[in-house]
C-alpha positions as CSV (number, residue, x, y, z in Angstrom):
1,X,8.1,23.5,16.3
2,X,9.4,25.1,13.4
3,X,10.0,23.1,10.3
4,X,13.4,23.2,8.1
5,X,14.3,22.4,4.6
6,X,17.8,21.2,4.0
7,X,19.0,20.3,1.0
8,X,22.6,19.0,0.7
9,X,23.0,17.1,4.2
10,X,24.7,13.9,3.7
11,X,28.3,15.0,4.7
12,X,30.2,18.5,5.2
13,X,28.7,21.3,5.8
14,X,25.1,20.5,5.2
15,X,25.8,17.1,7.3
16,X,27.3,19.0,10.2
17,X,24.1,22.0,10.2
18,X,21.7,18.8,10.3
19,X,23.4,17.6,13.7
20,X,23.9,20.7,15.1
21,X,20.1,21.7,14.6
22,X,18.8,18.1,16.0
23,X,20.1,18.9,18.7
24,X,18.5,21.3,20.0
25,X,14.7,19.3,19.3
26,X,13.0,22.6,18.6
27,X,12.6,21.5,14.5
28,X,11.4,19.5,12.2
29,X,13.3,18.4,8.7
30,X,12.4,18.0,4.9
31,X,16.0,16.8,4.2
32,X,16.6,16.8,-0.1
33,X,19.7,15.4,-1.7
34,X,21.0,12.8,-3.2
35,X,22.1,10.8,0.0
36,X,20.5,11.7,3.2
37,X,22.5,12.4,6.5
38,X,23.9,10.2,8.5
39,X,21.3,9.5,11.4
40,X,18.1,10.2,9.8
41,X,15.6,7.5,10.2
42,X,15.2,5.5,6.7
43,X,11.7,6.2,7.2
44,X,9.5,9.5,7.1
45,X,8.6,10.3,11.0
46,X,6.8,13.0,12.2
47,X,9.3,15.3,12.6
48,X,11.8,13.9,9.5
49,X,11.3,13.2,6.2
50,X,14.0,12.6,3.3
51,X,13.7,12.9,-0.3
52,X,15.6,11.7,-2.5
53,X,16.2,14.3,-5.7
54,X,18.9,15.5,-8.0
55,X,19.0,19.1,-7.6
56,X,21.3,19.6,-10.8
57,X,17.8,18.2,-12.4
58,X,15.6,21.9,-12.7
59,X,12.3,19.5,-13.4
60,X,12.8,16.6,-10.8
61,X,13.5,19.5,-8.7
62,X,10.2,21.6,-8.9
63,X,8.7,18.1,-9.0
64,X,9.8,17.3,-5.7
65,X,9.5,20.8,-4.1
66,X,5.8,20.9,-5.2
67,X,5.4,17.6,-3.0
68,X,6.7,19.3,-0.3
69,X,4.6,22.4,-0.3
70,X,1.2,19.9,-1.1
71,X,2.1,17.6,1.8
72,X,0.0,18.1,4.9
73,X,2.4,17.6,8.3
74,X,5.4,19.0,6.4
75,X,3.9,22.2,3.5
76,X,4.5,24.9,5.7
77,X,8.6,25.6,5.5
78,X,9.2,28.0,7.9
79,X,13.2,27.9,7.5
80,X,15.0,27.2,4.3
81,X,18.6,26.2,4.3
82,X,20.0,25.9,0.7
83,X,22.9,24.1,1.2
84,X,23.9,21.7,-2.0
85,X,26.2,22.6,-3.9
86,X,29.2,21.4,-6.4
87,X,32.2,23.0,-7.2
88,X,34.0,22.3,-10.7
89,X,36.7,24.2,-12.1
90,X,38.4,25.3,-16.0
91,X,39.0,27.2,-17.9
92,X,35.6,28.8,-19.6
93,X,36.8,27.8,-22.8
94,X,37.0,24.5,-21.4
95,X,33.9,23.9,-19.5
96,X,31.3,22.0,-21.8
97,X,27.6,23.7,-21.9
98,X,26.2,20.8,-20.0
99,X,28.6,20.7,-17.3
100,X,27.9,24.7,-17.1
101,X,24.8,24.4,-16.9
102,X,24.4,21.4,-13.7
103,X,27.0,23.9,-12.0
104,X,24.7,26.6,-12.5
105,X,21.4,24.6,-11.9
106,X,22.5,22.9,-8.7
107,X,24.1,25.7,-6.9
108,X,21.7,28.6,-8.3
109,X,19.0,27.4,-9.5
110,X,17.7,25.2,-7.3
111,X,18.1,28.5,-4.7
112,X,15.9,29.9,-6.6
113,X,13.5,27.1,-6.5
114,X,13.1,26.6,-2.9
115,X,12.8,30.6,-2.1
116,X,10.1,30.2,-5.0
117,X,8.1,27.5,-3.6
118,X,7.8,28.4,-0.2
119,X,8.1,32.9,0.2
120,X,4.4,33.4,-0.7
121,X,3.9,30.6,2.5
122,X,6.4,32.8,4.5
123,X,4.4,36.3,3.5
124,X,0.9,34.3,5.0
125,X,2.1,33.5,8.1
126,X,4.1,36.6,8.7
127,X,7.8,34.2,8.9
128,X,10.4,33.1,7.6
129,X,14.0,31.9,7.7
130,X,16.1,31.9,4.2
131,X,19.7,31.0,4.7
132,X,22.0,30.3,1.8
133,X,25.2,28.5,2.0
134,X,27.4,30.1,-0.3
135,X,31.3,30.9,-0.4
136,X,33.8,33.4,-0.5
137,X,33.6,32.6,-4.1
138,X,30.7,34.9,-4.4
139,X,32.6,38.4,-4.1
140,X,35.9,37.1,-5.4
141,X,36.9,35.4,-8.9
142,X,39.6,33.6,-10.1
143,X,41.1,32.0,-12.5
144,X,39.5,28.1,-13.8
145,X,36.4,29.5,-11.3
146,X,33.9,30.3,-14.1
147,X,31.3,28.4,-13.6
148,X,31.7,28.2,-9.8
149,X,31.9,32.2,-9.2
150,X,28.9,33.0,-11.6
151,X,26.7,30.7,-9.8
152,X,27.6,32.1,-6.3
153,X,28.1,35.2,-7.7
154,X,24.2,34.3,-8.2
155,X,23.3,33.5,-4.8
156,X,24.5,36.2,-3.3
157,X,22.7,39.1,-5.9
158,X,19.5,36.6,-5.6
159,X,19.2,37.1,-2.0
160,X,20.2,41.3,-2.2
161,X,17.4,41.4,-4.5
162,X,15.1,39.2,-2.9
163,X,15.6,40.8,0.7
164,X,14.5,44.4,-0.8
165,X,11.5,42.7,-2.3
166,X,10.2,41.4,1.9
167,X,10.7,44.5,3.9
168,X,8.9,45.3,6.2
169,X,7.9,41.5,6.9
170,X,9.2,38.8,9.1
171,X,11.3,37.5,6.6
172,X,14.7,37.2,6.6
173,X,17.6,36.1,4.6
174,X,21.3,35.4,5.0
175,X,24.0,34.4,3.3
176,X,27.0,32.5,4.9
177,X,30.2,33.1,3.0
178,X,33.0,30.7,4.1
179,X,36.8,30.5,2.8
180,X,37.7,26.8,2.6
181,X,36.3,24.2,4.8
182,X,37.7,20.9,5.5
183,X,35.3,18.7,3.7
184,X,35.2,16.4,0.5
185,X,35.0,19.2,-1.5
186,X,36.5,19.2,-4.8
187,X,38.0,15.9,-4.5
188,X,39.6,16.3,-0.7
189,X,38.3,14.5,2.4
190,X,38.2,15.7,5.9
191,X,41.4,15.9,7.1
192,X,43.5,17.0,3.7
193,X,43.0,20.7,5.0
194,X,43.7,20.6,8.5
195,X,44.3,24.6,8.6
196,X,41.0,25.3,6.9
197,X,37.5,25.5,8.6
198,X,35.4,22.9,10.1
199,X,31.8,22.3,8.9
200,X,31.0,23.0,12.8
201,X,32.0,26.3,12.5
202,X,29.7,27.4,9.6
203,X,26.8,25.2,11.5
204,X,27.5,27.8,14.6
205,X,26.5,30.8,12.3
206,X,23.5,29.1,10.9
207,X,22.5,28.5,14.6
208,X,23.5,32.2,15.5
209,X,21.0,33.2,12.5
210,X,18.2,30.9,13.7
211,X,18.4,32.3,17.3
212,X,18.1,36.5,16.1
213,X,15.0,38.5,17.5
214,X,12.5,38.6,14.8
215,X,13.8,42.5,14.0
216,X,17.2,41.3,13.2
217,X,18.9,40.4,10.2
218,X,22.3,39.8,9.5
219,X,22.7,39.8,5.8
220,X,26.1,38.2,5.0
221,X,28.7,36.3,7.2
222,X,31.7,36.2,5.7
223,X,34.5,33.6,7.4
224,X,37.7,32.6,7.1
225,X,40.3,30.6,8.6
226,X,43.0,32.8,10.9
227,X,45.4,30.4,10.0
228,X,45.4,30.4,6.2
């Protein structure tokens, strides 16, 4: 049974990967965020355990990741979804260093955390499963999307660079690009973009990654909506 860390699963995307994955019984979950989804047990189990962390918060962050990686049932990550994420958008001029900064933290930084904590784990036992949620914000900018596009801007040259730093090893790493998902994102709730995609349909790719040979690696999946 392979174990997965989540972060980012109380609703949307992150919610909908979580219950897509459970399904299937074949993992086990280290879910971080601030809320945790909707059907995990209040209490750790043997196969799920929820932490509660703000990853905007670069200490309280490591902090918690380092209890992960020390814990004895639930160290060895084989599969790391980052997921969390917060979109904000202004013009730069406009954006105030901290808010820059929790922008950049949450949806960077804490990326970089979890690939830091657990790769050299990954490189031991010969596996490993990076996936990062990102947007189609990370080839495109636009206007008020400072802050946003630099930090998946981020994510995506991360995991370029990272993936030349692992061949040859079973390692992978992917990075789901979606166009706009009907979610709570940015101040909407599910339903105010009936046109857009579903959170299921960007759980189906992470499940399509999952399921590859060990050989294969699809680096980017860029979706959209055919009727936007």
């Amino acid at each position: 049974m392979k174990t997965i860390l989540l972060t980012g699963a109380c609703t949307g995307i992150g919610s909908a990967i979580y219950n897509k994955l459970k399904q299937k019984k074949a993992y086990r979950f280290v879910v971080l965020g601030r809320k945790k989804p909707e059907g995990m047990p209040f209490v750790e189990t043997e196969n799920e355990w929820f932490i509660p962390v703000d990853l905007a918060d670069v200490e309280q962050t490591e902090q918690k990741l380092r209890l992960v990686r020390e814990h004895p049932g639930f160290g060895e990550i084989d599969i790391i979804i980052n997921n969390a994420g917060q979109g904000y958008f202004s013009k730069i001029e406009d954006i105030e260093t901290e808010m820059w900064l929790k922008i950049i933290n949450l949806n960077l930084t804490a990326t970089y955390a979890t690939i830091k904590t657990f790769l050299p784990n990954m490189k031991r036992q010969n596996y490993g499963r990076i996936i990062n949620i990102s947007s189609d914000a990370d080839h495109t900018g636009f206007p008020d999307g400072g802050a946003y596009c630099a930090s998946k801007f981020g994510v995506l040259g991360l995991s370029e660079a990272v993936r030349k730093e692992i061949i040859g090893q079973n390692i992978t790493i992917t990075v789901i690009s979606p166009g706009r998902v009907d979610t709570c994102f940015n101040g909407k709730k599910p339903g105010d973009r009936p046109l857009s995609l579903k959170p299921e349909d960007v759980a189906q790719q992470v499940e399509h990654v999952l399921a590859l040979r060990d050989n294969c690696n699809v680096e980017t999946i860029r979706l959209k909506s055919t009727l936007e």
